[in-house]
Structure formats: structure tokens, C-alpha cells
N, C-alpha and C positions, 0 to 999 in steps of 0.2 A: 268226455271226448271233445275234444276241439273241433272248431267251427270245419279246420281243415279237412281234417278226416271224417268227420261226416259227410262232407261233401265228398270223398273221396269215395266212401261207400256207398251213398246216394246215387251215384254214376255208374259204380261198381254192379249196384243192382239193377237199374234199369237198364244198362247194355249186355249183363248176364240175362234177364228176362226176355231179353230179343235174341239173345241166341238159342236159350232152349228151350221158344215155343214158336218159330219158328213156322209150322204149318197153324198154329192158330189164327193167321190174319185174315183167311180167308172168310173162315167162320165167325170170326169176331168182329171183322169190320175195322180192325184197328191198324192206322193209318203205317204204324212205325212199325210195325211187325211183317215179315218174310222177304226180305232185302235179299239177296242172294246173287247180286252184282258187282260185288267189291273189286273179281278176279276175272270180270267177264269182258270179252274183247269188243270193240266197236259196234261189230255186227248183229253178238249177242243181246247191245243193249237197245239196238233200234228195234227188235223185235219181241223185246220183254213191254208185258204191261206194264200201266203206270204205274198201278200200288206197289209193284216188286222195285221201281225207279226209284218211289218217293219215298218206300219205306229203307232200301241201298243210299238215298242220297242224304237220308236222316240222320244214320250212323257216321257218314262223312261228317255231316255238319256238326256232330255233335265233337267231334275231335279240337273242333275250336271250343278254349276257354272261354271267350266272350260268351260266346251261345250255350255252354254248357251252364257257365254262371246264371244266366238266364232263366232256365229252364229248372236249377237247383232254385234260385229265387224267388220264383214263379209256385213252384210245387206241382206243376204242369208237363208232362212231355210235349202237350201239345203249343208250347211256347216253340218248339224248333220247328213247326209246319212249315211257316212260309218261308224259313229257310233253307228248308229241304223242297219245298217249291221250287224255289229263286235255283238251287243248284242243280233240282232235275231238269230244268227249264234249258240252263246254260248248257251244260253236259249233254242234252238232247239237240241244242241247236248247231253245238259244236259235232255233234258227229254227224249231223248232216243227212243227205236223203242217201247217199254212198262215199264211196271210196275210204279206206282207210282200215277195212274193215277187219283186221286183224290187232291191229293198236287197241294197249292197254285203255279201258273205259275208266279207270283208275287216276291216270295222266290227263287227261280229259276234266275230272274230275275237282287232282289239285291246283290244274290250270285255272279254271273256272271260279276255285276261291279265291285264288290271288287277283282275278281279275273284279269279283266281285268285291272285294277290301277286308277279306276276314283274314 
């Protein structure tokens, strides 16, 4: 198997992993697991907890090659934290204490990487 596709499945399985266990973050503690923000609007996201932020902004971040390479490299998920940090961070300051609150959290989201240099 090639270097590529391995990595292709390494990714493959840690982002199927977050999708169907999903209610285990709570119980497990584990940072990247129960994101359920992808499709959620402004409003939605001011008033979600953090873990469901960090673990929705983990899955954004992992969409970047750079940080995915990373994180294959590493043999860590936990190499993507502080940029799932850095993004719920952004994504939270940009939606602000109001208004907007209908706008995709999404759009927010890819703004914020562009703005950060990923």
C-alpha cells in the first residue's frame, strides 16, 4: 500500500470514527468527538457548548492538508487541538455577542481559516 493511501485511510478512519460514535464525547472525555455544528446557524453556535465547538471546529480543521499531514505524522489526533482551538476561538469572536444570527456558522468558519493562513 502506498504511503498515499494509507494516509487516505488513516483519515478515512478517524473522521468515520467521529461520525459514528458521536454521543461518546460526553462519556469519554474525548475532545474531537460530538461536533454537531457543521450546519448550525450563528445563533445556534453562541449557545452550544464548548466541547460540541471544539470538537465541530476539529473536523473543519482537519479539511486542511497541512494539519491533516500533521496529525497523520504525528499518529495523534490530538496534534489538530490547538487548531481546532485557534478556529473555535475565531468562529466565536466572529459571531459576536448578537446579530447575524441566522448566517451560516459554516461561512464563519471558512472565513476564519482564510483569515488564520490555512
Amino acid at each position: 500500500m502506498s504511503y498515499s493511501n494509507m494516509k487516505s485511510l488513516f483519515v478515512l478512519v478517524v473522521l468515520g470514527s467521529l461520525l459514528i460514535y458521536p454521543t461518546s464525547s460526553v462519556a469519554n472525555g474525548k475532545w474531537y468527538e460530538g461536533g454537531s455544528l457543521h450546519k448550525a446557524s450563528v445563533s445556534e453556535w453562541r449557545s452550544a457548548p464548548y466541547g460540541n465547538k471544539l470538537a465541530t471546529a476539529g473536523d473543519w480543521a482537519l479539511i486542511n492538508d497541512a494539519i491533516k499531514d500533521k496529525v497523520i505524522k504525528s499518529g495523534s489526533i490530538d496534534t489538530a487541538k490547538p487548531y481546532a482551538a485557534k478556529l473555535a476561538a475565531c468562529v466565536s469572536k466572529a459571531a459576536g455577542p448578537s446579530g447575524y444570527d441566522n448566517a451560516k456558522v459554516s461561512e464563519l468558519a471558512a472565513t476564519c481559516q482564510i483569515l488564520l493562513g490555512w
